[in-house]
MMTF fields as JSON, N, C-alpha, C and O atoms, coordinates in Angstrom:
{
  "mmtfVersion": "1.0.0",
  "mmtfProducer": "UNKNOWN",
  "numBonds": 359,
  "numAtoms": 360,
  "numGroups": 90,
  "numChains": 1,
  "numModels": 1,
  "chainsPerModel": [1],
  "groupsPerChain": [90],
  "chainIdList": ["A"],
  "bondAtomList": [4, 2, 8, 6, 12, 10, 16, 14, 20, 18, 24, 22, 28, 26, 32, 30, 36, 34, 40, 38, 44, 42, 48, 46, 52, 50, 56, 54, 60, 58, 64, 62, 68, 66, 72, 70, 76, 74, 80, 78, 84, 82, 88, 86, 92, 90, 96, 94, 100, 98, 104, 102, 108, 106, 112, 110, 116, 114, 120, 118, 124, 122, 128, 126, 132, 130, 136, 134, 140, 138, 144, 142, 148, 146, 152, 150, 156, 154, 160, 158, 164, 162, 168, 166, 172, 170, 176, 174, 180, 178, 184, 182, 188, 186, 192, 190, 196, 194, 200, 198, 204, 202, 208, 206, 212, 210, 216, 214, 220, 218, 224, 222, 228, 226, 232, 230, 236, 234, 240, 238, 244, 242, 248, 246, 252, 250, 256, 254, 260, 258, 264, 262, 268, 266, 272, 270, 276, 274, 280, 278, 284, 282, 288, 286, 292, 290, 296, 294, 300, 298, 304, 302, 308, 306, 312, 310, 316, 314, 320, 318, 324, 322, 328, 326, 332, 330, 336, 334, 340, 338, 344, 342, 348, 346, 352, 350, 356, 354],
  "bondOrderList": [1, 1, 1, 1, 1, 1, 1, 1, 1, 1, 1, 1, 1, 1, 1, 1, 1, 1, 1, 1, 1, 1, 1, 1, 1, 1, 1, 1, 1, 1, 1, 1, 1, 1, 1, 1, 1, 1, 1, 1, 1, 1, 1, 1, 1, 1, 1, 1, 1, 1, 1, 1, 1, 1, 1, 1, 1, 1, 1, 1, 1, 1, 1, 1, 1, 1, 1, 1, 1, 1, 1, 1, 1, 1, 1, 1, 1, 1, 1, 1, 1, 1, 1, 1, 1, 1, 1, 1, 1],
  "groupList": [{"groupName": "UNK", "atomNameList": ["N", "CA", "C", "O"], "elementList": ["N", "C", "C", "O"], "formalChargeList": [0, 0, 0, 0], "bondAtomList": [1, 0, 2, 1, 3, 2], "bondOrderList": [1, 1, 2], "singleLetterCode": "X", "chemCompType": "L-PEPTIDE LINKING"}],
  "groupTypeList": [0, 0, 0, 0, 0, 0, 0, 0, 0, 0, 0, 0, 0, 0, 0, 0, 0, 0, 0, 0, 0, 0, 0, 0, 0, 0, 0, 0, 0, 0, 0, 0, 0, 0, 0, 0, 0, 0, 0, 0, 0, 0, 0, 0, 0, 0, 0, 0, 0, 0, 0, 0, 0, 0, 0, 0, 0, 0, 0, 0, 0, 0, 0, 0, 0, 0, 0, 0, 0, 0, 0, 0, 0, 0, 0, 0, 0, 0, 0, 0, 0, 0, 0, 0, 0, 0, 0, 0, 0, 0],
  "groupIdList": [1, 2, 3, 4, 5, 6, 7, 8, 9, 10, 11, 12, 13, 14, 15, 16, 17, 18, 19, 20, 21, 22, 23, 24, 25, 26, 27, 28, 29, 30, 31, 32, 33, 34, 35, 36, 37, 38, 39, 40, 41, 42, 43, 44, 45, 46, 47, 48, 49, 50, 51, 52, 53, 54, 55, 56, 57, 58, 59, 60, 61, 62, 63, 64, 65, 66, 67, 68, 69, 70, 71, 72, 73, 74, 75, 76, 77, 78, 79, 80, 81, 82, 83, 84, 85, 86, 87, 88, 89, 90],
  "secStructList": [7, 7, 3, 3, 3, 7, 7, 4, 4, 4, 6, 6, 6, 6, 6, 6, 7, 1, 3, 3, 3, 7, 7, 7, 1, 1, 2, 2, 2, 2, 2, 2, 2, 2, 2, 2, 2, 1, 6, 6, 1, 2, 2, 2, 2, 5, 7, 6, 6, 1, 1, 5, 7, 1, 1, 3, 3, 3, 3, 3, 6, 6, 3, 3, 1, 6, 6, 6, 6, 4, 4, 4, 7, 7, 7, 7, 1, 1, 7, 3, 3, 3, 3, 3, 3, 7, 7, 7, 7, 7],
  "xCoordList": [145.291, 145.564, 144.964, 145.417, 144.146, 144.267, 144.774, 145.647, 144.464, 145.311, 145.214, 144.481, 145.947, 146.171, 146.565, 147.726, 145.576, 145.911, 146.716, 146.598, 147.645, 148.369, 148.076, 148.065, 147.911, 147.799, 149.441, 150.434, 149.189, 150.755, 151.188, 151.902, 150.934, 151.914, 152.728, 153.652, 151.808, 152.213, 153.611, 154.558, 153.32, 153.973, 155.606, 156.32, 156.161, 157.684, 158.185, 159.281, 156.695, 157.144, 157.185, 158.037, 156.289, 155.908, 157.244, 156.991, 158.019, 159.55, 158.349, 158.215, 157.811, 156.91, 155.867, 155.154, 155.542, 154.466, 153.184, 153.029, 152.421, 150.887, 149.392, 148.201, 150.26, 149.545, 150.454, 151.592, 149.943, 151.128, 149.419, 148.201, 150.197, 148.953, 149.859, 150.883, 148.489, 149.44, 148.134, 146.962, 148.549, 148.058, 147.149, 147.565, 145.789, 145.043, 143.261, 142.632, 143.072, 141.386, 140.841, 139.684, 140.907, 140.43, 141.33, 142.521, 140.833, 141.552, 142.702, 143.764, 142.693, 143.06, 144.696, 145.746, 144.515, 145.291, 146.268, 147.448, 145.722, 145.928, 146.898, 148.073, 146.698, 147.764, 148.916, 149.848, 148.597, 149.57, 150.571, 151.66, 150.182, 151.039, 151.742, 152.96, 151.061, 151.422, 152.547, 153.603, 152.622, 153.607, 154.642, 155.317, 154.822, 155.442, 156.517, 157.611, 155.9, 156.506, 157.385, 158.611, 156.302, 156.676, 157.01, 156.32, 157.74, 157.702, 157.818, 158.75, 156.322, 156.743, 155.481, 155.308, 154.576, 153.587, 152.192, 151.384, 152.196, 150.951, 150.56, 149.508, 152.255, 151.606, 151.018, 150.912, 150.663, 150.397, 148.946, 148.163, 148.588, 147.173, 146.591, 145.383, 146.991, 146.417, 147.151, 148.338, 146.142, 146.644, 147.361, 147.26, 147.88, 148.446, 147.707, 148.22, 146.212, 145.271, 145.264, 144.284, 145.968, 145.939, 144.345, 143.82, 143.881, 141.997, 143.001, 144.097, 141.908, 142.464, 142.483, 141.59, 143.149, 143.042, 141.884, 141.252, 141.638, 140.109, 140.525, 139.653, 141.729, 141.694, 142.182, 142.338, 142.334, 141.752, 141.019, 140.69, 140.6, 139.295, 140.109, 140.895, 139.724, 139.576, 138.452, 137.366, 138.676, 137.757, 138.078, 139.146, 136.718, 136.971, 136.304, 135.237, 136.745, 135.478, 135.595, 136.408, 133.794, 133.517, 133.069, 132.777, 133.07, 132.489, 133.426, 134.44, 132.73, 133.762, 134.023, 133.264, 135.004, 134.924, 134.296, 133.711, 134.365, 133.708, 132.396, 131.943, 131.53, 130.191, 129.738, 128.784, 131.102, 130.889, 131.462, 130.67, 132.638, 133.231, 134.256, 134.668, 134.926, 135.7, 137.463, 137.532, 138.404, 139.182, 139.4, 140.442, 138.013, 137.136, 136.782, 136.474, 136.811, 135.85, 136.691, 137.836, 135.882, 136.625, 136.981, 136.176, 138.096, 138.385, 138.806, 139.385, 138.247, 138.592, 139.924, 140.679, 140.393, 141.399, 141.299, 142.314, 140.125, 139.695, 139.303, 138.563, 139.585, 138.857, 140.28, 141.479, 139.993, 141.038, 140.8, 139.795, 141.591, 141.651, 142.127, 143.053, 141.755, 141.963, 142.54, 141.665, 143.539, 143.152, 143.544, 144.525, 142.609, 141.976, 142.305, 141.594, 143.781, 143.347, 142.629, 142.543, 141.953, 140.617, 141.442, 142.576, 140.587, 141.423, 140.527, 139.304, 141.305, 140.409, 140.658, 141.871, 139.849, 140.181, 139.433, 138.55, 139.661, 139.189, 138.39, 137.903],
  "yCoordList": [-127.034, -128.424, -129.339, -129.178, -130.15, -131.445, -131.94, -132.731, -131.717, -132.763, -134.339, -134.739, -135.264, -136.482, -136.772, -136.456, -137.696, -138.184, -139.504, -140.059, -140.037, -141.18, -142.333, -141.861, -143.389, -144.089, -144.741, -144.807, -145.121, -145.19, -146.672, -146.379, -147.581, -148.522, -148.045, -148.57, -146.456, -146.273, -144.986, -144.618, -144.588, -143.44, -143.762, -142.777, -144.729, -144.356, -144.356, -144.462, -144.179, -143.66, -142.051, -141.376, -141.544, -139.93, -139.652, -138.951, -140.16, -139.612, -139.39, -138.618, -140.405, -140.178, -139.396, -139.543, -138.103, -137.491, -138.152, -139.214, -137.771, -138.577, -137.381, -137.435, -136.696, -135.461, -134.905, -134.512, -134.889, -134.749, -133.179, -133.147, -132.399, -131.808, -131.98, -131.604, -132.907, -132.905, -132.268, -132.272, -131.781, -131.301, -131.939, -133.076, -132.149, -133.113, -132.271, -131.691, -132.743, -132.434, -133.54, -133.282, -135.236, -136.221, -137.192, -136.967, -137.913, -138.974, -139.346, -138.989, -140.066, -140.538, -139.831, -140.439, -138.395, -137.421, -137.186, -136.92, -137.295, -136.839, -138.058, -137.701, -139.386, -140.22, -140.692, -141.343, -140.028, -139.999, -139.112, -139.288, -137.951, -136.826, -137.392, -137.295, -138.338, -138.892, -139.56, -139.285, -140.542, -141.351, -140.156, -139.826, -139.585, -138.807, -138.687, -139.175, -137.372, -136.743, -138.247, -138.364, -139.412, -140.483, -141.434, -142.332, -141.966, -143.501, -144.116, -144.157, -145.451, -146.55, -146.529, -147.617, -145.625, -145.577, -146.238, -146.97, -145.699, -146.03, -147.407, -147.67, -148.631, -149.396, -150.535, -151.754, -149.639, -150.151, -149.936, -150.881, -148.575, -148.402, -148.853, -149.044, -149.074, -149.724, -150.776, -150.742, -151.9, -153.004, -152.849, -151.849, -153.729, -153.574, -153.343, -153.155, -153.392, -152.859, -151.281, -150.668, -150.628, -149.211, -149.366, -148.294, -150.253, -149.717, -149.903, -150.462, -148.939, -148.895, -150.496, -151.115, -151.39, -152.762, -152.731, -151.806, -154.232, -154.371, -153.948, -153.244, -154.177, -153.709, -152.229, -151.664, -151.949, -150.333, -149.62, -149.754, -148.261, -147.592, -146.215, -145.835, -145.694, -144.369, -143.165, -143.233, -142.19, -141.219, -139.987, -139.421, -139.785, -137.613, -137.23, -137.795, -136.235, -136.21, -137.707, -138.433, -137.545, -138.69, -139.864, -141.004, -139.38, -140.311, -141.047, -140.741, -142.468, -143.924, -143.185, -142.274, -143.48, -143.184, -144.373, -144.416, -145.195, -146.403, -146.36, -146.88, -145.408, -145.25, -144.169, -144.139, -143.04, -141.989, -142.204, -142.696, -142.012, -142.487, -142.95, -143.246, -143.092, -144.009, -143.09, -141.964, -143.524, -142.345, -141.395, -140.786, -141.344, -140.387, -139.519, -138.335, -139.915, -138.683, -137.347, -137.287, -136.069, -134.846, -134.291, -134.438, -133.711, -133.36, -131.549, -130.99, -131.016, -129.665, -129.456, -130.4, -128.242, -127.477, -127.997, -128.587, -127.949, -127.732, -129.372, -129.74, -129.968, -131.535, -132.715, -132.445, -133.346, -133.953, -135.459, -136.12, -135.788, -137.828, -137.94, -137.18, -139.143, -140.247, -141.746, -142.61, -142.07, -143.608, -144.665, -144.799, -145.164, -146.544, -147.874, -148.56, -148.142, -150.078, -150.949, -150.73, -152.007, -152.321, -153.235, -153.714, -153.226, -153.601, -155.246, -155.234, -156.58, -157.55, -158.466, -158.599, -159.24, -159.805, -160.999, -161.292, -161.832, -163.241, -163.624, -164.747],
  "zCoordList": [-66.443, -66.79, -65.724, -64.591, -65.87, -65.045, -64.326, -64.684, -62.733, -62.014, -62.258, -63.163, -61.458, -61.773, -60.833, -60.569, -59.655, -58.692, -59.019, -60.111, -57.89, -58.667, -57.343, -56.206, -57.47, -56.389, -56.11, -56.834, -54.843, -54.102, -55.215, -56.174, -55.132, -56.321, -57.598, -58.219, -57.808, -59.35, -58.781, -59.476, -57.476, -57.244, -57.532, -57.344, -57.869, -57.657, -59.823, -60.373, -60.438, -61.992, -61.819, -62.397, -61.058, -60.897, -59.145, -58.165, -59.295, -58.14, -56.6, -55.651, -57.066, -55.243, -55.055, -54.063, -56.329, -56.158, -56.02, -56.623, -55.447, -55.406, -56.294, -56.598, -56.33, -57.615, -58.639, -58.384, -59.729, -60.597, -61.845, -61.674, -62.735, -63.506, -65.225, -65.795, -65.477, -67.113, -68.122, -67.746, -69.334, -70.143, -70.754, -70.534, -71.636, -72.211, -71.972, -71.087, -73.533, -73.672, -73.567, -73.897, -73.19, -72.991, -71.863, -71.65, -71.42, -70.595, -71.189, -70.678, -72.277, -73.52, -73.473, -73.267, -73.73, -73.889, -72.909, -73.14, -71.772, -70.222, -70.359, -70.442, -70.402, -70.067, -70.671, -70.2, -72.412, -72.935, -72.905, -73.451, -72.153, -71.157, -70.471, -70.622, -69.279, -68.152, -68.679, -68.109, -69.82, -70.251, -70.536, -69.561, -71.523, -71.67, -71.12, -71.403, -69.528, -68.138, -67.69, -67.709, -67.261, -66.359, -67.013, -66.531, -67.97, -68.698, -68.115, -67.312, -68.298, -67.914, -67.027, -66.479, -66.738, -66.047, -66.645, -66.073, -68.06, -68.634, -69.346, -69.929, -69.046, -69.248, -68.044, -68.178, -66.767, -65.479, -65.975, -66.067, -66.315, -66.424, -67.673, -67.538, -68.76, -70.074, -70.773, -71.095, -71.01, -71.514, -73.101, -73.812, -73.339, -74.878, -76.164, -77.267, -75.816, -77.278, -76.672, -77.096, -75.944, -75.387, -74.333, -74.032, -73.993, -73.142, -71.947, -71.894, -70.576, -69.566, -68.863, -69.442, -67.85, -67.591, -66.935, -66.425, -67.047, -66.276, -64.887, -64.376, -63.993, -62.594, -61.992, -60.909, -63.618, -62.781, -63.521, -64.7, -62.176, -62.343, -62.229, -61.361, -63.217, -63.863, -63.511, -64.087, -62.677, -61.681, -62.775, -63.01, -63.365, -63.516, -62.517, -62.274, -61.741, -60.49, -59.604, -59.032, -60.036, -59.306, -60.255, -59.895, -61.493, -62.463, -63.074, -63.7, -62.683, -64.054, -65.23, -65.562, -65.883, -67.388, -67.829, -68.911, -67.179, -67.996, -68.42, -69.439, -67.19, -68.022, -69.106, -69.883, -68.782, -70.057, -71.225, -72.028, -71.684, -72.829, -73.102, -74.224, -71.794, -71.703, -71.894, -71.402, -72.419, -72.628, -73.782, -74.02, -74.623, -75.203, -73.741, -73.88, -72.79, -71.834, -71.852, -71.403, -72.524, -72.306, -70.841, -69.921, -70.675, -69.546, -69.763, -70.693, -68.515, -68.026, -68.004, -68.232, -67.74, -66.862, -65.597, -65.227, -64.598, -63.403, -63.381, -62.468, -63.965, -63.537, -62.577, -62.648, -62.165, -60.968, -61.556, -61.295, -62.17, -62.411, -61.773, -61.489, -61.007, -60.18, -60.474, -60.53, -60.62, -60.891, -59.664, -58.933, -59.778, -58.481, -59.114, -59.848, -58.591, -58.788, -58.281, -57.072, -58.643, -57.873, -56.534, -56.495, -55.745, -54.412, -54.561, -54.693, -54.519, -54.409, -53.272, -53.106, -52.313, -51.37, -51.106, -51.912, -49.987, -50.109, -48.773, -48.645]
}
């Protein structure tokens, strides 16, 4: 299964873990796991038409989903998501 890195804002839906492994053949899949396990998580990461929010970034590996297919992107056993809120400053 997929790990699922969690960044520290989102950590107190996942009881503090900062790696969590949920089940899923797409991103898509993977976070509707995540909801599942954690409620209340996935609507940090996707806006109300379900797309991920513009301020965060979504890692398989090392690759955006944004430039592959988005949460269509198939995912491994062995693959590690990441999700990155965008950090903005002045």
């Amino acid at each position: 299964m997929p790990n699922v890195r969690i960044p520290t804002p989102l950590r107190k839906y996942t009881q503090g873990r900062e790696e969590v492994t949920i089940a899923g053949q797409t991103v898509g899949s993977v976070l509707d796991g995540l909801e599942q396990s954690y409620p209340g998580i996935k609507e940090r990461i996707c806006d109300e038409a379900g797309k991920v929010r513009r301020f965060v970034n979504v890692f398989v590996g090392e690759d955006d989903i944004r430039f592959l297919d988005n949460l269509a992107t198939a995912v491994k056993d062995s693959d590690e998501i990441s999700i990155v809120p965008a950090i903005a400053g002045g």
